[in-house]
TINU-427416 format. One record per residue: residue number from 1; residue in three letters; x, y, z of N, C-alpha, C in turn. Coordinates in steps of 0.2 Angstrom, whole numbers. Layout:
BEGIN
REC     n   res     nxx     nyy     nzz    caxx    cayy    cazz     cxx     cyy     czz
REC   NUM   ala       X       Y       Z       X       Y       Z       X       Y       Z
...
//
This chain:
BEGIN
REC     n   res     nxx     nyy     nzz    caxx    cayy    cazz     cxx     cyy     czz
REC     1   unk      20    -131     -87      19    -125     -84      24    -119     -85
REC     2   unk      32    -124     -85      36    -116     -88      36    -112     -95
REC     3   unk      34    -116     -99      30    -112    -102      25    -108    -105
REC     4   unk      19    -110    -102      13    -104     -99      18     -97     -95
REC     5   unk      22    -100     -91      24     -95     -86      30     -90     -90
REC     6   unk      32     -93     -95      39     -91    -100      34     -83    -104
REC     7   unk      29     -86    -105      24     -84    -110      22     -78    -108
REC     8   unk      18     -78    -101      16     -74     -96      23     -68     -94
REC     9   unk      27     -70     -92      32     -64     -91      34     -61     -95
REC    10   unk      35     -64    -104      36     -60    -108      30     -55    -110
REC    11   unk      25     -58    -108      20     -51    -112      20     -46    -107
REC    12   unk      20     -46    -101      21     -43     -94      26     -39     -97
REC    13   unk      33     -41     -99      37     -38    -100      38     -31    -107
REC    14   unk      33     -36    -112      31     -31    -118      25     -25    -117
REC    15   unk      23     -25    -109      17     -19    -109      10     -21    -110
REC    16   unk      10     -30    -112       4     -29    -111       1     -30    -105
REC    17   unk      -4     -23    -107     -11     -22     -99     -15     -29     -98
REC    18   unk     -19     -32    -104     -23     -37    -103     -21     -43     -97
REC    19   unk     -13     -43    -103      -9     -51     -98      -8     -48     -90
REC    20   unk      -6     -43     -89      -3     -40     -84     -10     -39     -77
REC    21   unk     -16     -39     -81     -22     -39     -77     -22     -46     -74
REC    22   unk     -22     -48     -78     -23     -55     -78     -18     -60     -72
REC    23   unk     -10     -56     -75      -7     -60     -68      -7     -58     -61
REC    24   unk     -10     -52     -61     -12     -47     -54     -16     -53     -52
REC    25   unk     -23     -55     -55     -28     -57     -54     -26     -66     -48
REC    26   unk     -19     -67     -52     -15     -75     -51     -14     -73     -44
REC    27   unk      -8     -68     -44      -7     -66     -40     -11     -65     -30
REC    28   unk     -18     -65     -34     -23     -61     -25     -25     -68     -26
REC    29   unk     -26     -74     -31     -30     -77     -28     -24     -83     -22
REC    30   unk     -28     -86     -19     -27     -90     -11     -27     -97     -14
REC    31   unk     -28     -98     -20     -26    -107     -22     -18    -109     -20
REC    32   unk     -18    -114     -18      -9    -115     -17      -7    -116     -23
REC    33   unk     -11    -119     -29      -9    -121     -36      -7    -112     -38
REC    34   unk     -13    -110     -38     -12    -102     -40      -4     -98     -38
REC    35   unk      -3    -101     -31       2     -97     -26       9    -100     -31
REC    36   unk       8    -105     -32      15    -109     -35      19    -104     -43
REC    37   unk      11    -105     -46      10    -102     -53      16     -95     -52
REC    38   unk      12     -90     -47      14     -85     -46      21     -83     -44
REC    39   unk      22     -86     -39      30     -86     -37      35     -88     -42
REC    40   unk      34     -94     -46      37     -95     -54      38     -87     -57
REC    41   unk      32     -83     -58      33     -78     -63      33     -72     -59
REC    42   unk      35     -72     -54      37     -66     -50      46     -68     -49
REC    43   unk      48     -73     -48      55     -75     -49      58     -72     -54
REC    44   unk      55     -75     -61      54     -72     -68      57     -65     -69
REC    45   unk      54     -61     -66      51     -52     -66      55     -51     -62
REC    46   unk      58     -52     -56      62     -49     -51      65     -45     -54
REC    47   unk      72     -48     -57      77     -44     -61      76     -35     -65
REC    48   unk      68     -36     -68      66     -30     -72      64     -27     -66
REC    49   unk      63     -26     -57      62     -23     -56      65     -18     -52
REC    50   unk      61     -14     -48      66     -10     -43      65      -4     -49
REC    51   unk      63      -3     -53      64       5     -57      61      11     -57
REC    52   unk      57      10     -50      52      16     -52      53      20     -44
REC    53   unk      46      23     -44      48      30     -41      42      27     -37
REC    54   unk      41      25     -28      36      20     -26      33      27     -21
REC    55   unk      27      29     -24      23      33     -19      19      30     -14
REC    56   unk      19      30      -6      14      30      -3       8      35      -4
REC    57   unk       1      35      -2      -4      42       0      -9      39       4
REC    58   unk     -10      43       6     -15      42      13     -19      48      16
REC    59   unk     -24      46      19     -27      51      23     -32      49      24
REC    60   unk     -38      54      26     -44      52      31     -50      50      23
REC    61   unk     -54      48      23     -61      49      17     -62      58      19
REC    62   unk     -61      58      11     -66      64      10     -61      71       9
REC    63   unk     -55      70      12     -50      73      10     -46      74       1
REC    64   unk     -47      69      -2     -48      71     -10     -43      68     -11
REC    65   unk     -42      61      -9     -36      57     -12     -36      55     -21
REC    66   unk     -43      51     -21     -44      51     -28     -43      58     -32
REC    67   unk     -46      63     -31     -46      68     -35     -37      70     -35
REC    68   unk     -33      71     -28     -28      72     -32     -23      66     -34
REC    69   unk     -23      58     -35     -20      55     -37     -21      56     -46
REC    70   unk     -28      58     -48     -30      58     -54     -27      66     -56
REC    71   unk     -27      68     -52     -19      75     -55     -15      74     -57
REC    72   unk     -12      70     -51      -4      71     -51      -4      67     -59
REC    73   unk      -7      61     -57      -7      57     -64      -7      58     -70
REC    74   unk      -9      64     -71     -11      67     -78      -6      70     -79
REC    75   unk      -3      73     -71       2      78     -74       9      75     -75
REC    76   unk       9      68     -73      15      66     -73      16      61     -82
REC    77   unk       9      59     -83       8      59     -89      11      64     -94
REC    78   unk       9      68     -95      11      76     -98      18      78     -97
REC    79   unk      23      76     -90      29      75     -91      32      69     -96
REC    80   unk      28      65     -98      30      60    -100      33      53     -96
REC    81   unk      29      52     -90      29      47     -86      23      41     -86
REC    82   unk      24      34     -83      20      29     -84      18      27     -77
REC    83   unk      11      32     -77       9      30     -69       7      23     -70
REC    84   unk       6      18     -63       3      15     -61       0      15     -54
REC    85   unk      -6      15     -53     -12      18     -48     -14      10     -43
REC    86   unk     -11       9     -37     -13       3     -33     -17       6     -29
REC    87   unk     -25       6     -30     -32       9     -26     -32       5     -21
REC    88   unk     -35       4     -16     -36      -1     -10     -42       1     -10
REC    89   unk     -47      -2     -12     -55      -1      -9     -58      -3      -3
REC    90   unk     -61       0       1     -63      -3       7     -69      -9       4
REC    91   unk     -68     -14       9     -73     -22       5     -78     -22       9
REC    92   unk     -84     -25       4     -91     -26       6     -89     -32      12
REC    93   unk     -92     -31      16     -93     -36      20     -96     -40      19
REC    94   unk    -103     -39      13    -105     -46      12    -103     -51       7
REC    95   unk    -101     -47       1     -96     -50      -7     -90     -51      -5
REC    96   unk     -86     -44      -1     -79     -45      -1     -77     -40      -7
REC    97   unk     -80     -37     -10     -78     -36     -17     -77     -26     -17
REC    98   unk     -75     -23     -18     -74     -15     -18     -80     -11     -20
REC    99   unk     -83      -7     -14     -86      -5     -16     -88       1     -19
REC   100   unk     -79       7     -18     -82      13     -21     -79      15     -28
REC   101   unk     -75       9     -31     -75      10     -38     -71      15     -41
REC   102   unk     -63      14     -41     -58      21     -41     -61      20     -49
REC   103   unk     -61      17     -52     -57      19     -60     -66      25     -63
REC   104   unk     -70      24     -58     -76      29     -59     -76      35     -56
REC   105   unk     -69      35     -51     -69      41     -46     -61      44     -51
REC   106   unk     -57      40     -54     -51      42     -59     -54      43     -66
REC   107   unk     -60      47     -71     -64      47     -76     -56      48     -82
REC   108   unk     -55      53     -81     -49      55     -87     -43      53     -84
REC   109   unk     -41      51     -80     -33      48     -79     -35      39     -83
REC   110   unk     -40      36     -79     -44      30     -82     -44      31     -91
REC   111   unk     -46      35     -93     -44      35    -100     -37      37    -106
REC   112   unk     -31      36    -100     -25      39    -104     -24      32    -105
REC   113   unk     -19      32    -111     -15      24    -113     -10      23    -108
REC   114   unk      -7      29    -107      -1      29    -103      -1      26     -94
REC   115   unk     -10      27     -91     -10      25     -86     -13      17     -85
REC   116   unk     -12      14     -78     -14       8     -78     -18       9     -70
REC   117   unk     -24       5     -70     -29      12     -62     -30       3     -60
REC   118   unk     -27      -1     -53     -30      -7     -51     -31      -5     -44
REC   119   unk     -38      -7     -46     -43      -6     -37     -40     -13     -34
REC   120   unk     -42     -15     -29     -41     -22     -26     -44     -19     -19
REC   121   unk     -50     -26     -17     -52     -26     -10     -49     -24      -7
REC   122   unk     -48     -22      -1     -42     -21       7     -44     -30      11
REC   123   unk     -51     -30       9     -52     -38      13     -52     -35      21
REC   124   unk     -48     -41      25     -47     -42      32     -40     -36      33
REC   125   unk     -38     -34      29     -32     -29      28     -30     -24      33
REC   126   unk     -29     -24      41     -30     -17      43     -26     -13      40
REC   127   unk     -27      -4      36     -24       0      36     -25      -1      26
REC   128   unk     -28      -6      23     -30      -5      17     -26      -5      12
REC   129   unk     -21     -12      14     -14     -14      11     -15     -20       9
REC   130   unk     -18     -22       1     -20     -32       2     -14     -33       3
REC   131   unk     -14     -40       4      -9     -44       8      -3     -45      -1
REC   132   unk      -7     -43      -5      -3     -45     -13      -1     -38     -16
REC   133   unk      -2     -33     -13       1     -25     -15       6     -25     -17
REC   134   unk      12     -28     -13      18     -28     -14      21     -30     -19
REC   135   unk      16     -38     -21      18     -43     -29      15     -38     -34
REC   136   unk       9     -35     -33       6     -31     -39      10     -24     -41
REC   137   unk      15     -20     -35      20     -17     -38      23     -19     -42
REC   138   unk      27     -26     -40      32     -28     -44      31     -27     -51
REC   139   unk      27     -31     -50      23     -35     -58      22     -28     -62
REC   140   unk      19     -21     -58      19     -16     -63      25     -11     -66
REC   141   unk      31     -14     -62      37     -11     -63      38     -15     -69
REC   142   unk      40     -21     -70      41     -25     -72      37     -24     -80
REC   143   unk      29     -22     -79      27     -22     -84      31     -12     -89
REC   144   unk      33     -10     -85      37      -3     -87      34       2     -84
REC   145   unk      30       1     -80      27       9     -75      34      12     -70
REC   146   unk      33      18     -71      40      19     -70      40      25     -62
REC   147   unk      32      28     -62      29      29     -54      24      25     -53
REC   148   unk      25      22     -47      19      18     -42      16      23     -38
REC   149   unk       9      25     -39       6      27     -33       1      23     -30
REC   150   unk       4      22     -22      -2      15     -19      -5      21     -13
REC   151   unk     -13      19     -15     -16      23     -10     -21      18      -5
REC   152   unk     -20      21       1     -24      17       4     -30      17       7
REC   153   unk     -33      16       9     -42      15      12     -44      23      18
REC   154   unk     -39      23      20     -37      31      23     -34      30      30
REC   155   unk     -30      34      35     -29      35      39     -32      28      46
REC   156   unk     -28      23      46     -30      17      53     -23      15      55
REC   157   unk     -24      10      58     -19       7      63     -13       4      60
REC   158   unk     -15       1      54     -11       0      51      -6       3      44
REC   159   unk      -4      11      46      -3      12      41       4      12      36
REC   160   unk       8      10      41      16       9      42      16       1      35
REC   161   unk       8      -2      33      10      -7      30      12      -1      21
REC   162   unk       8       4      21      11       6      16      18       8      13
REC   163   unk      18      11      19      27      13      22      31      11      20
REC   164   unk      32       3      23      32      -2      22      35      -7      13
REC   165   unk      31      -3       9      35      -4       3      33       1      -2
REC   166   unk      36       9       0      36      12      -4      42      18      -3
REC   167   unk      43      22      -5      50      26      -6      47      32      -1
REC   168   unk      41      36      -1      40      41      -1      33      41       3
REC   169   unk      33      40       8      24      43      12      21      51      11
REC   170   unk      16      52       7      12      58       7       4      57       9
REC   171   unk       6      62      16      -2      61      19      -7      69      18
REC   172   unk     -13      67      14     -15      72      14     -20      74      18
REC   173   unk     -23      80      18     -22      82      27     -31      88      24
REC   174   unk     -34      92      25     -40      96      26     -37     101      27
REC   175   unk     -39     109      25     -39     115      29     -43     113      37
REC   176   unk     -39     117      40     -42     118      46     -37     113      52
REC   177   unk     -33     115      52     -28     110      58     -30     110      66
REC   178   unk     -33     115      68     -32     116      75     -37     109      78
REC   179   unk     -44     107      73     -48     101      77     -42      96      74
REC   180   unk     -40      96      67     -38      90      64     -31      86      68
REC   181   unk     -28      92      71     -21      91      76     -22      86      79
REC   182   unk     -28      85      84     -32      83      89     -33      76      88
REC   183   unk     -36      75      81     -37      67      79     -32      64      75
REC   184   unk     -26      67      74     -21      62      69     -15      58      75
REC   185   unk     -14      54      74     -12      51      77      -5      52      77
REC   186   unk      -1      52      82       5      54      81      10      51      76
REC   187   unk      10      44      76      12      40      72      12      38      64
REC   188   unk       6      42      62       3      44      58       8      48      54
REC   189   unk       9      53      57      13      63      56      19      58      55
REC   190   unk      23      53      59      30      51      60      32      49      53
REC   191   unk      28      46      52      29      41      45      30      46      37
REC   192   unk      24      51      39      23      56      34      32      60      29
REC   193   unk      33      61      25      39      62      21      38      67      18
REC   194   unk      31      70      15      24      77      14      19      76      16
REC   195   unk      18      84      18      11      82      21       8      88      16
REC   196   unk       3      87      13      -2      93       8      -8      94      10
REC   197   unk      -9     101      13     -18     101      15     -21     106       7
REC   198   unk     -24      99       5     -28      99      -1     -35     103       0
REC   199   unk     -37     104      -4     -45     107      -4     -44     116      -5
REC   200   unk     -36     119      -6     -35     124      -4     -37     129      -7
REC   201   unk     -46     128     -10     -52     131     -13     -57     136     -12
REC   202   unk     -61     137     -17     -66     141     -14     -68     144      -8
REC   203   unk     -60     148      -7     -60     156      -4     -57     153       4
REC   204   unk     -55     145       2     -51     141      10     -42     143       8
REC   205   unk     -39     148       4     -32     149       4     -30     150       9
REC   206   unk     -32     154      13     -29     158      18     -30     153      25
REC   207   unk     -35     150      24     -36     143      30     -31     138      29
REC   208   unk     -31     136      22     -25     129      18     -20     133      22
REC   209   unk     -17     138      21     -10     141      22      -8     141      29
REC   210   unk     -13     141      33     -12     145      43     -12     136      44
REC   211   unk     -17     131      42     -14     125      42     -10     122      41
REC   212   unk      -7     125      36       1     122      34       6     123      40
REC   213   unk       4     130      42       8     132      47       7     129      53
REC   214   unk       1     126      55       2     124      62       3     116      61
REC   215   unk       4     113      55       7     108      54      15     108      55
REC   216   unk      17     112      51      27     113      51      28     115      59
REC   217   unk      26     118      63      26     117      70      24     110      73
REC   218   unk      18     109      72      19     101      77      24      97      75
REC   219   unk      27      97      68      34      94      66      40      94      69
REC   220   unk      39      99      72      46     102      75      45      97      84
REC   221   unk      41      96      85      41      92      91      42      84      88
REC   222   unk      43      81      84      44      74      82      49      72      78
REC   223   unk      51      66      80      58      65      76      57      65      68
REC   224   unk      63      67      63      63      65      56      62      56      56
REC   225   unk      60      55      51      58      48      50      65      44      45
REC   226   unk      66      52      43      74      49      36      80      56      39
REC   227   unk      88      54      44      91      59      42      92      63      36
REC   228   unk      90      59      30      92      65      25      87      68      23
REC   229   unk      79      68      25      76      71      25      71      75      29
REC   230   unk      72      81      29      68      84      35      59      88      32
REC   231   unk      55      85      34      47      82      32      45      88      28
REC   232   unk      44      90      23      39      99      19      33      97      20
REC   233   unk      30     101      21      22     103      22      20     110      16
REC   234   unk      16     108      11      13     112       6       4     112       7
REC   235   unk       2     117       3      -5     118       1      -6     116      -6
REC   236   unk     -11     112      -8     -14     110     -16     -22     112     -17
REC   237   unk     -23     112     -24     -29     112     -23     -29     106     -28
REC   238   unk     -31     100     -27     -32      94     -32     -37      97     -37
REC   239   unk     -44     100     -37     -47      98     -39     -45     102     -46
REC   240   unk     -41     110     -43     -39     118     -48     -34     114     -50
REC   241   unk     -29     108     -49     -24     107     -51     -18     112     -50
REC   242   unk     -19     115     -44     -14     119     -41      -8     116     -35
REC   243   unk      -4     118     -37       4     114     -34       3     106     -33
REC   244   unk       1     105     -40       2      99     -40       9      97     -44
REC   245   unk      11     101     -47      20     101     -50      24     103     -44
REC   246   unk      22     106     -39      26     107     -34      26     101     -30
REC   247   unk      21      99     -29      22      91     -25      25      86     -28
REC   248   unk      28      86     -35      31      80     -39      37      84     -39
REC   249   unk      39      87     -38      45      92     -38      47      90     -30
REC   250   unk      45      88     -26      46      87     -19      48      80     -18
REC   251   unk      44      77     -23      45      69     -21      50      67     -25
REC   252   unk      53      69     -31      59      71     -35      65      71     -32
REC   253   unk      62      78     -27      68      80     -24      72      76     -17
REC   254   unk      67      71     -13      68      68      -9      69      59     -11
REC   255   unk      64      58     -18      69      51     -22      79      54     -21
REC   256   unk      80      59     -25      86      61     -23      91      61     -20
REC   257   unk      88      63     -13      91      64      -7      93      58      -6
REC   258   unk      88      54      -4      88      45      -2      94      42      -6
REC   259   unk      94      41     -14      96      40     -19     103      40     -18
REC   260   unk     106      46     -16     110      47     -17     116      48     -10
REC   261   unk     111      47      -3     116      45       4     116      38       3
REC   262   unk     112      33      -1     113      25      -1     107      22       4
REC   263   unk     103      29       7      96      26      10      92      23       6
REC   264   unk      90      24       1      87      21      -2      87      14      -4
REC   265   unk      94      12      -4      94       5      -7      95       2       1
REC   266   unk      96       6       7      95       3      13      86       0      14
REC   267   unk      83       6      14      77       6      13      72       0      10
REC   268   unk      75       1       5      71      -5      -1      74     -13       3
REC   269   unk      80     -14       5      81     -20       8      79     -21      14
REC   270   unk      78     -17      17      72     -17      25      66     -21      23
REC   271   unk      65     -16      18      57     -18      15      56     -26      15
REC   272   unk      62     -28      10      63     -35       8      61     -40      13
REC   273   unk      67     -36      18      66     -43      23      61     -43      29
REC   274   unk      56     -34      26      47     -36      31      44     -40      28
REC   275   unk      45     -39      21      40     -44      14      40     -52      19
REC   276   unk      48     -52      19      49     -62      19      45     -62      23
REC   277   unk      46     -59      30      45     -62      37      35     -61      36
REC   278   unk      32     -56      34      25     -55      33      24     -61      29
REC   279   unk      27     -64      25      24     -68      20      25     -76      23
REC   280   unk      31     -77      30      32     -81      33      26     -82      36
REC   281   unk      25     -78      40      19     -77      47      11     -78      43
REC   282   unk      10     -75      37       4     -75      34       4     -84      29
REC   283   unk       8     -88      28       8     -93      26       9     -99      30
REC   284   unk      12     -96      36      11    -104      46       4    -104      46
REC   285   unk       3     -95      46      -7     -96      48     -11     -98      45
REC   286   unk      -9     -98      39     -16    -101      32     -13    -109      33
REC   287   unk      -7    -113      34      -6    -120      35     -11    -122      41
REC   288   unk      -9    -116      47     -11    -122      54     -19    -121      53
REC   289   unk     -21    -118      48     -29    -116      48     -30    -120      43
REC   290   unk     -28    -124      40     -31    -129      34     -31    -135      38
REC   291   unk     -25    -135      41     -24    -142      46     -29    -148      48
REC   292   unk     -33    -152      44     -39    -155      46     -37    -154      56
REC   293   unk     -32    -158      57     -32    -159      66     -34    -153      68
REC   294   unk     -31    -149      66     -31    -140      71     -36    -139      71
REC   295   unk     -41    -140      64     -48    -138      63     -52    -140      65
REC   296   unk     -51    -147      69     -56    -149      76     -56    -149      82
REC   297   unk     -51    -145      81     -48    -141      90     -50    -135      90
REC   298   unk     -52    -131      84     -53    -123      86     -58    -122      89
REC   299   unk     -65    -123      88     -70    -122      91     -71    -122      96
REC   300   unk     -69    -128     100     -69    -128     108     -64    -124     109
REC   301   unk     -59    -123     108     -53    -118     112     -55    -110     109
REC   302   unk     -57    -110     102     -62    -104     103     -64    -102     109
REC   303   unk     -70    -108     110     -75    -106     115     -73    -105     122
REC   304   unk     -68    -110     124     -65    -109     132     -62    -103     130
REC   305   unk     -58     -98     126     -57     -95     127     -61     -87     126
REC   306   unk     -65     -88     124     -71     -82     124     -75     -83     132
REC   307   unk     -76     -88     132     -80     -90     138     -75     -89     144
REC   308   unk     -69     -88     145     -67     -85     148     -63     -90     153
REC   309   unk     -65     -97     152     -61    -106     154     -53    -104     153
REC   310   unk     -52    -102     149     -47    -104     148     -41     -99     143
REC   311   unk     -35     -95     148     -33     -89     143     -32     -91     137
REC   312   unk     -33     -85     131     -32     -86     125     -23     -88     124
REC   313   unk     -20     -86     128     -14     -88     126     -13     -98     127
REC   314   unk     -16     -99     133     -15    -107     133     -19    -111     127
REC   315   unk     -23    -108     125     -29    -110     119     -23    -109     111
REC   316   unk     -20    -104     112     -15    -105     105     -11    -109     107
REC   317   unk      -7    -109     112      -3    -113     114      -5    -122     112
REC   318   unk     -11    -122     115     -13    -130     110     -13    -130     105
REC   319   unk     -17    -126     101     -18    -127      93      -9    -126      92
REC   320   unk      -6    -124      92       2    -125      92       4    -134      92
REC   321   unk       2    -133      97       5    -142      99       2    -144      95
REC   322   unk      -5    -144      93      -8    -150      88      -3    -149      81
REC   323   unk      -2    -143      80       1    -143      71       8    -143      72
REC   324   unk      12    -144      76      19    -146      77      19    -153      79
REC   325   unk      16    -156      82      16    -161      83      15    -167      78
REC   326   unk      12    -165      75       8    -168      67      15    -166      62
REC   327   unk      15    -160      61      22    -158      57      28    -163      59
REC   328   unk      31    -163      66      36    -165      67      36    -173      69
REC   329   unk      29    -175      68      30    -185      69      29    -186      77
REC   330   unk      28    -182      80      29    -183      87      21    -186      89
REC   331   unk      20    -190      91      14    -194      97      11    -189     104
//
């Protein structure tokens, strides 16, 4: 196998897309054999990575993520940059499989050489972060992409997992602030590092603008997220391709900032050690759920615990004792 896996991290490392889809693919699948494979050739890769410039994006549907990540990406092309595009699709409930198809919603950034566009289910994912986003960065830094754009599913409870492992939160936002004030969550705003009200189009400048402004005032009530950065709010229009070099001029200017008070490498080892612990807690649970014994106990403790028998915490509480007790030899 070390040399299948010798093979694989060198083509990964020479640019090729083909091999690089391919170990994404290793990568999401839930085989233990698969998981083994992968963590060999992500061990590998470690060293080439950390190079790149990791955008978060976010926002509600319909606000025109797609449209402006296929901007930016053209335009960061044109500077002479190698995007790499991590889409989160929302998933069929009945396949499981994506259903709205970024690389059909990205038409001409999908056809530059320069870019690399991977959708991937969200699944069970709150906030529309696969559980393997953070391996699928690696591997494209690795492969020489040198911006990460990960966007997610839009605006939920979970959005801090993008947060999470990226340098830079940009949430984009609708003309018209005063309802949109109302439904964003505070938590939401906290996390933000830019905020851009896009759409700022046909004959909506003057609306895009007065919301800009009533955004830079709710900011003023909520803590900065980074001492060395204090939060801009702009107007774009994705679709005219206007300030969208202002926006890459922001996220430049605040790579910098981080970069150069030592937050950022604070930053990225925070991350590290959410990775471990998420990768802890997401690997007990898939054990104690394979567990033949534990898998004869869920039902009934299910059901007492739906049915109302018996709290859900003393119901985990067993399933606990059955797979510790099996783990540790104990009678």
């Amino acid at each position: 196998m070390k040399d299948e896996i010798d093979s694989l991290a060198q083509a990964i490392l020479d640019g090729d897309r083909r091999v690089l889809a391919q170990a994404i693919t290793l990568i999401e699948s839930t085989r233990r054999d698969h998981r083994a494979e992968s963590g060999a050739l992500l061990e590998q890769l470690m060293p080439h990575t950390g190079n790149s410039i990791r955008v978060g994006i976010s926002g509600a549907p319909g606000v025109g993520k797609s449209t402006f990540i296929e901007s930016l990406g053209n335009y960061l092309i044109d500077q002479g940059h190698k995007p790499a595009v991590l889409t989160v699709d929302p998933s069929s409930a009945i396949s499981g499989g994506s259903i709205l198809g970024d690389k059909t919603r990205m038409e001409t950034l999908a056809r530059r050489e320069e870019a690399f566009i991977r959708p991937s289910p969200s699944g069970n994912t709150l906030g529309g972060v696969t559980r393997r986003s953070r391996e699928t960065l690696l591997l494209c830094e690795a492969a020489g992409f040198d911006v990460i754009l990960v966007e997610t599913v839009g605006v939920g409870q979970s959005e801090t997992k993008v947060a999470d492992m990226t340098d830079m939160f940009v949430l984009l936002l609708q003309p018209g602030a005063g309802d949109q004030l109302q439904g964003i969550k505070r938590g939401i705003m906290e996390l933000a590092d830019l905020i851009l009200v896009n759409q700022a189009d046909d004959g909506r400048e003057e609306l895009a603008r007065n919301s800009a402004n009533e955004y830079r005032h709710a900011l003023h009530l909520l803590r900065p997220r980074s001492p060395n950065w204090k939060v801009e709010v702009a107007t774009c229009s994705a679709r005219d391709h206007e300030g969208i070099d202002t926006a890459w001029e922001t996220v430049e200017r605040h790579q910098e900032a981080l970069s150069g008070s030592g937050e950022l490498a604070d930053l990225r080892a925070a991350q590290a050690r959410t990775w471990l612990w998420s990768e802890v807690q997401d690997s007990l649970i898939a054990d104690l759920r394979a567990d033949p014994e534990v898998r004869q106990h869920i039902p009934e403790l299910e059901a007492a615990a739906s049915e109302g028998r018996m709290p859900a915490a003393t119901a985990a509480e067993r399933l606990l004792d059955i797979y510790l007790k099996k783990k540790t030899g104990k009678s």
